[in-house]
C-alpha positions in Angstrom: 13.6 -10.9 -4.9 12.9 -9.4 -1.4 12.2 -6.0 -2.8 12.1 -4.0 0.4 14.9 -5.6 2.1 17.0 -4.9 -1.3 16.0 -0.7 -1.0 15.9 -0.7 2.5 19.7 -1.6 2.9 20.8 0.2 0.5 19.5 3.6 1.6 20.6 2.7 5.3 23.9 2.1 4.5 24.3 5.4 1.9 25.6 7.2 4.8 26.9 5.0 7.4 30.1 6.9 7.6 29.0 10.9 7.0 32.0 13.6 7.3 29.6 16.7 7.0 26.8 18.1 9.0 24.7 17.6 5.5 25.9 13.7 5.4 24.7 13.5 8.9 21.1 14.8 8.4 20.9 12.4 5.6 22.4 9.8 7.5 19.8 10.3 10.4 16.8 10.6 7.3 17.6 7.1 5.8 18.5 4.8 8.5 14.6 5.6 10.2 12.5 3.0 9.1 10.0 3.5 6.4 7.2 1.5 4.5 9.4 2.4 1.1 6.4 1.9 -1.1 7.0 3.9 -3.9 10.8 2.2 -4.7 8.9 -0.8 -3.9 6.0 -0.4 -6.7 8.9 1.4 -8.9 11.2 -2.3 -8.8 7.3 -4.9 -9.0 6.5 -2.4 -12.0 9.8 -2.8 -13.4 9.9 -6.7 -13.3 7.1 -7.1 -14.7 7.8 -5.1 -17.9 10.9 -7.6 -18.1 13.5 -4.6 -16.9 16.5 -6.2 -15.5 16.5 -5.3 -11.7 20.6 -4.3 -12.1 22.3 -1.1 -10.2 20.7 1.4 -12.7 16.9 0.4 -12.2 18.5 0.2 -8.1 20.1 4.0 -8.5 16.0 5.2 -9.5 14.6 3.4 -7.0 16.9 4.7 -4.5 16.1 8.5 -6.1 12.1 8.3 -5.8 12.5 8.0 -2.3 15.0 10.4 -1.8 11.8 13.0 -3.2 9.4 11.6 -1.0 11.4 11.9 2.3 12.4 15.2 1.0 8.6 16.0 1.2 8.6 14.7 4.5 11.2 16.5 5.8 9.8 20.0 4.1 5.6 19.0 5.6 7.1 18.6 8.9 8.8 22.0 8.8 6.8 25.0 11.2 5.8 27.0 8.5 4.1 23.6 7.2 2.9 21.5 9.5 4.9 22.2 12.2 5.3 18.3 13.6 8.0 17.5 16.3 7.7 14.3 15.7 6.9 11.5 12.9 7.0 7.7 13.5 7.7 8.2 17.0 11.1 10.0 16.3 11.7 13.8 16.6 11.3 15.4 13.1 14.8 16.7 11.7 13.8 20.1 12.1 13.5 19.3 16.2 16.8 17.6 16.1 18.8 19.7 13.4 17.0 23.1 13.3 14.5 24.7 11.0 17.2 26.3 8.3 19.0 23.1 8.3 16.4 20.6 7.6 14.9 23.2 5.3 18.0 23.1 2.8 19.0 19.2 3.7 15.5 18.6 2.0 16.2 20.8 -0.9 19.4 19.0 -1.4 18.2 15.5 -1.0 15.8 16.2 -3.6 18.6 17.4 -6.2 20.6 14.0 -4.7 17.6 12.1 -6.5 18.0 14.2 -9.7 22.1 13.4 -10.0 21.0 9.5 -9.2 18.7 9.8 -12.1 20.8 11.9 -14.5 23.6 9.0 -14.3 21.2 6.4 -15.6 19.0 8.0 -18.6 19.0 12.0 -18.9 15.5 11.8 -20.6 13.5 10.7 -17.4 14.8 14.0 -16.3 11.9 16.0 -17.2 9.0 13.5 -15.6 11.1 13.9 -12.1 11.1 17.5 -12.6 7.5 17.4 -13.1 6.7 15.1 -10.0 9.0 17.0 -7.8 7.2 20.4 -8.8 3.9 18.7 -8.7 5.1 18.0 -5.3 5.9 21.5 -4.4 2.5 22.9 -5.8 0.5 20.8 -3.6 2.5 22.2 -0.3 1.9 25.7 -1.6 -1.3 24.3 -1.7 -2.1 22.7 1.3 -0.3 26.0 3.0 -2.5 28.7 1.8 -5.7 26.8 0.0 -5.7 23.8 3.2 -9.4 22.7 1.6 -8.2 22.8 -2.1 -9.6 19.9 -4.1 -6.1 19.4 -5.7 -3.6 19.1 -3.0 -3.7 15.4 -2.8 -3.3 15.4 -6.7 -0.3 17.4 -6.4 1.3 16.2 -3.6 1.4 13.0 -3.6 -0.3 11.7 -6.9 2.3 13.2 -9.4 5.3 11.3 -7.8 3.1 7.9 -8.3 2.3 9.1 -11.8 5.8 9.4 -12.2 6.8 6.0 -10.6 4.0 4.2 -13.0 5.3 6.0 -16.4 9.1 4.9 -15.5 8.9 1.3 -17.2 7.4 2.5 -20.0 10.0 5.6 -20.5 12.9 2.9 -19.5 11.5 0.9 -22.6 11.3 3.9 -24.7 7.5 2.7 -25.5 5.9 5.9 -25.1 2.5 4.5 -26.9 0.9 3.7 -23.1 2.7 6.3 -21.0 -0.2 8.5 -20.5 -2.5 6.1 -19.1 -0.5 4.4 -16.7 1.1 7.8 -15.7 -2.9 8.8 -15.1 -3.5 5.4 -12.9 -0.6 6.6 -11.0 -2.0 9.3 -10.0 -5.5 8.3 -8.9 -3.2 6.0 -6.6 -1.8 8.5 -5.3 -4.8 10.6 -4.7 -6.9 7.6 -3.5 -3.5 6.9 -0.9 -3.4 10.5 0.5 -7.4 10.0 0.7 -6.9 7.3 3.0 -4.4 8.9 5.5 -7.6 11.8 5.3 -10.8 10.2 5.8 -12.3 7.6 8.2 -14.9 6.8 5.8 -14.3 3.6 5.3 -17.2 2.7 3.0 -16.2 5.4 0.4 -12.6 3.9 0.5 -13.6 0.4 0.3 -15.4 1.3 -3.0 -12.7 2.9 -4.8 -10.7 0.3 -3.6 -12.6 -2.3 -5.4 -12.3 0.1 -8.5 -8.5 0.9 -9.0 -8.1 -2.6 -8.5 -10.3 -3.6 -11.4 -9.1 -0.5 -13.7 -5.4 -2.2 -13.1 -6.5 -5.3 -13.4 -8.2 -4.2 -17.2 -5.4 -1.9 -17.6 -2.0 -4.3 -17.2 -4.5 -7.3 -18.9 -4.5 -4.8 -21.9 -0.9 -4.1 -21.9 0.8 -7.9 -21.3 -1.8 -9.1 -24.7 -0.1 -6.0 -26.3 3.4 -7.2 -25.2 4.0 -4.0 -24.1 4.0 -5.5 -20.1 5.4 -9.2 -19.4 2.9 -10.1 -16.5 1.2 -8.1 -13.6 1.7 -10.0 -10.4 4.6 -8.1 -8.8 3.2 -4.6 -9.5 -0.6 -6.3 -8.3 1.0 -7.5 -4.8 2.0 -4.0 -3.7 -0.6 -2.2 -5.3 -2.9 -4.4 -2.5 -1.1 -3.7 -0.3 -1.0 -0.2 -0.7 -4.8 0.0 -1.0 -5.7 -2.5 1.7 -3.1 -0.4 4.1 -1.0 -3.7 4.5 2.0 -3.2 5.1 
């Protein structure tokens, strides 16, 4: 399956039609091209824990992104970061105004929630905790901009919760806490990436949370907790490697 193609339409065509001002913000968020990694690991992850890709493992995938362009929407906001423009397009801010963008983001993050609350209420908690996790590391980065733990925050709890989905969609608890703790060195080594040019330091973790996942999923398919690891390994390289 052509995981990114699969996502990528569908959030493209959420809104093709919008009949509010709200509809039209997210219309104008979704159809702007993205690298859609975290649906993307969220569907590998779930194949290879033999979940059947149907419209309710789609409906989460669709939601985790909905919290990270959320984010984006909120870091590029002037009391953040105050970005006119990401990708090469004017931030939704420049193009909508600041009060607009700031509640569209708010919304689109509740949007994921109501996605996630029609499939299985009990993963309800873990997206509360990513999307606050989220929200601590902005307070963060605004008033503490050399804080240790932003990058934790930020963006490692919404991998952490993207890893731990599988296992909560299988109702196998047993292993949640240490892939839900991989996840979030991912997402901390990511963000440390888009941070540093020192490309040794990152070549060497890179080598590690490759093994550690390597050891980690080995552990889990002998269990017969996970079914194999080759979908979840693809974009994990590629998310480490930067290819993509």
């Amino acid at each position: 399956m052509d995981y990114f193609k699969v996502i990528d339409e569908r959030l493209k065509k959420r809104y093709d039609n919008p009949n509010t001002l709200l509809e039209q913000i997210f219309n104008s968020v979704l159809k702007r091209n993205g690298k859609r990694l975290r649906p993307l690991l969220f569907l590998a992850l779930s194949e290879d824990f033999a979940l059947e890709i149907n419209e309710n493992i789609l409906s989460i995938a669709e939601s985790i992104e909905y919290f990270h362009l959320s984010s984006l929407i909120h870091d590029d906001l002037p009391a953040v970061d105050n970005d006119d423009y990401r990708d090469g397009s004017l931030t939704i801010h420049k193009i909508y105004g600041e009060g607009n963008a700031l509640y569209a983001g708010i919304y689109l993050s509740y949007l994921g929630l109501d996605l996630i609350s029609k499939v299985n209420l009990d993963i309800i908690p873990y997206a509360l905790k990513a999307l606050q996790g989220i929200i601590r590391g902005q307070l963060l980065d605004i008033n503490e901009p050399l804080n240790k733990d932003i990058s934790k925050y930020k963006t490692g709890e919404l991998f952490a919760f993207v890893f731990s989905l599988p296992l909560l969609l299988n109702n196998n608890l047993e292993y949640l806490d240490v892939m839900a703790d991989f996840g979030l060195k991912l997402g901390e080594y990511y963000q440390y990436q888009d941070d540093t040019f020192d490309k040794k330091k990152n070549d060497y973790q890179e080598i590690d949370l490759i093994f550690e996942y390597e050891k980690l999923t080995k552990d889990l398919i002998m269990k017969k907790v996970m079914k194999k690891n080759t979908n979840s390994l693809k974009i994990l390289l590629q998310i480490v490697k930067r290819n993509y």
